[in-house]
C-alpha positions in Angstrom: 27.5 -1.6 -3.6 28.6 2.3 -2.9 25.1 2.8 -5.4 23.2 0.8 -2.7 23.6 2.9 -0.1 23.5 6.5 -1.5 20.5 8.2 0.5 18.3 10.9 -1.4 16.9 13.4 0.8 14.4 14.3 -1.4 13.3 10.7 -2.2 13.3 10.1 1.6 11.0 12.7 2.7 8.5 11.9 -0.1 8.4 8.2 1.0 7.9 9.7 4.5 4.8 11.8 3.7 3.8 8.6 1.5 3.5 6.4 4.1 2.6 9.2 7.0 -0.3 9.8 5.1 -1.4 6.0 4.3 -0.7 4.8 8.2 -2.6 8.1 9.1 -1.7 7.0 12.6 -2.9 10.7 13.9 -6.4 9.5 12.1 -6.3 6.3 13.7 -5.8 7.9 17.2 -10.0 7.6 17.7 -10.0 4.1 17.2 -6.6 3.4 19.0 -8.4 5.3 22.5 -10.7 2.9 21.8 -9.2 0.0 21.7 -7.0 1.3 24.7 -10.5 2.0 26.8 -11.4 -1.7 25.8 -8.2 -3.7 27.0 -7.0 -1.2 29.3 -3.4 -1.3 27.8 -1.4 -1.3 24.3 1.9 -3.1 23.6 3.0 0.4 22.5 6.6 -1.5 21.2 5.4 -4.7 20.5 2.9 -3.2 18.0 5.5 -1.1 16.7 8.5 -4.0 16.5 6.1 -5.8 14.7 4.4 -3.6 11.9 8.2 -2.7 11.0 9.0 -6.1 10.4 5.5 -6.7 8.5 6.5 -3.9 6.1 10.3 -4.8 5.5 9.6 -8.4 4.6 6.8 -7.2 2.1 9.0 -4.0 0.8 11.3 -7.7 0.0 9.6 -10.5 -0.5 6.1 -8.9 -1.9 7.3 -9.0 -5.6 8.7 -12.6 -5.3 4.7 -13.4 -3.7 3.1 -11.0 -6.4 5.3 -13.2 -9.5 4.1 -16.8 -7.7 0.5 -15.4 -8.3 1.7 -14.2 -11.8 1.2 -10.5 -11.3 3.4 -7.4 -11.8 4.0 -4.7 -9.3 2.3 -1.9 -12.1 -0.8 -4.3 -12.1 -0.4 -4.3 -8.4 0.2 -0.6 -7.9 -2.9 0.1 -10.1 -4.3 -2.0 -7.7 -3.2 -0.2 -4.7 -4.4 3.0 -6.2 -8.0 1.9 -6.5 -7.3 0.9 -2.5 -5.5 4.1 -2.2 -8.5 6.0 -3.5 -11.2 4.0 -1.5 -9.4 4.9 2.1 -8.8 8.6 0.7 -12.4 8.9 -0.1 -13.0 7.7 3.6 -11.0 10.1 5.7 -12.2 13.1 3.2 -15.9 12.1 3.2 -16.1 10.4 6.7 -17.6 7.4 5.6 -16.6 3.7 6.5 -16.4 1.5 3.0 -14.4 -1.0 5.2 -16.0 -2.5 8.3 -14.1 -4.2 10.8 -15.5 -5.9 14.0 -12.4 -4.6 16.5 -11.6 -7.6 19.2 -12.2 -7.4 22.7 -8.5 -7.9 23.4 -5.7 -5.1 22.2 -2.9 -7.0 20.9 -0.5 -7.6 17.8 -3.0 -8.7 15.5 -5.8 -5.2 15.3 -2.8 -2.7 15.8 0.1 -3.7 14.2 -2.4 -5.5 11.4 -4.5 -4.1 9.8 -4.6 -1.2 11.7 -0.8 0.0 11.3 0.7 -2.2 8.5 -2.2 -3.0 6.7 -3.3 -3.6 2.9 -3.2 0.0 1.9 0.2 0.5 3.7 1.2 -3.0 1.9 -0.1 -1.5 -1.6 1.6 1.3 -1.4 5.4 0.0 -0.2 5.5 -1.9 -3.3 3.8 0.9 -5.8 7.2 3.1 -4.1 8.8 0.3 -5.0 8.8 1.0 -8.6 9.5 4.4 -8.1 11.8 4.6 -5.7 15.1 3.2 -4.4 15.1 0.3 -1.7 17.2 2.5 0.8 15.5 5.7 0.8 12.0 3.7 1.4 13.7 1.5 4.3 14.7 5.0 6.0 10.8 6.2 5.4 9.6 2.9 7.3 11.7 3.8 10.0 10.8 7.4 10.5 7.1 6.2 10.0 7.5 3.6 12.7 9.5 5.7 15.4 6.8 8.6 14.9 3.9 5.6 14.9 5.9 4.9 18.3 5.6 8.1 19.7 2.0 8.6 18.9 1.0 5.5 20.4 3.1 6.3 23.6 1.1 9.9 23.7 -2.5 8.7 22.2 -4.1 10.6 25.2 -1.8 13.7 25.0 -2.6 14.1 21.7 -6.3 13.7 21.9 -6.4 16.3 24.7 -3.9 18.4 22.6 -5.9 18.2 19.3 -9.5 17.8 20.6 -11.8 16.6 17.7 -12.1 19.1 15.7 -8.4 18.9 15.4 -8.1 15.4 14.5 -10.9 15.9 12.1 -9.2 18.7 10.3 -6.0 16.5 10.2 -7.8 13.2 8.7 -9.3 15.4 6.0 -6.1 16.8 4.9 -4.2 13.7 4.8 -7.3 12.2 2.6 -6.8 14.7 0.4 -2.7 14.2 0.4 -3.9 10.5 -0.9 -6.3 11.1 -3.2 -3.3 12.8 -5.0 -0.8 10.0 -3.7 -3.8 7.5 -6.0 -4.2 9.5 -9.0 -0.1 9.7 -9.5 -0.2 6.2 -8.8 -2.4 5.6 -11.2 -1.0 7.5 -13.8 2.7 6.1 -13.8 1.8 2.9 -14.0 -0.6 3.2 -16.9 1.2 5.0 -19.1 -1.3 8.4 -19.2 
């Protein structure tokens, strides 16, 4: 039990860049404007309360689902690393491989999934899952969710603060962050 909860600095903070850089909530800051200009408001919390709870019950229960199906988390991780790859090559190259049609309506369902907690951010808990301990990822959730908090309490601010070019800068330098993120990924669980 004492095992359980021994926190690893180190292990914390690379979870926390992990999952800052697959949430890429500065990134997403365009497209949350957006869907702020087209409902007039966003359930900053409720969005937030929600994608945390999304992500715990995965980081737990994903395994259990993945062995139903009769797949391993490497299988799965390889998985996410193609996934990883695709949404790196995205913010680096500027290009859209996934197309979504965003509601007229801002509410749990396009911010908190997929836009938030979705399948890359999915992917990747349980690829950190074979590499890292359960408690060190729970604390990167939560420092990932009180900064996702934040950002969509301040969308504005920030947009003013960073101005395009900023936010453009920022996206490309997180894709690059997961290209890496997919090509360790990759390796570890393949053995090369």
């Amino acid at each position: 039990m004492n095992e359980y909860f021994k926190f690893d600095h180190k292990q914390i903070l690379s979870v926390s860049m992990i999952l800052f850089a697959i949430i890429d909530i500065i990134g997403s800051v365009p497209v949350v404007i957006e869907l702020r200009k087209k409902a007039g408001h966003i359930q900053s919390e409720k969005a937030t309360i929600v994608s945390t709870i999304l992500m715990i019950l995965f980081l737990f229960l994903g395994t259990e689902l993945l062995k139903l199906i009769g797949l391993d988390v490497a299988s799965f991780a390889i998985a996410g690393s193609f996934v990883i790859f695709v949404i790196a090559m995205e913010m680096i190259l500027g290009i859209t491989f996934f197309k979504e049609d965003l509601p007229e309506t801002i509410s749990i369902v396009p911010l908190a999934f997929p836009l938030i907690a979705g399948a890359g951010t999915m992917t990747t808990l349980l690829s950190l899952k074979s590499e890292y301990d359960t408690q060190n990822i729970l604390v990167g959730i939560l420092i990932n969710m009180i900064f996702v908090y934040v950002v969509l309490k301040n969308v504005f601010w920030l947009e003013r603060l960073l101005g395009k070019s900023g936010l453009s800068v920022l996206r490309k330098a997180f894709g690059i962050i997961l290209l890496a993120i997919a090509i360790k990924l990759f390796k570890n669980n393949t053995g090369l």
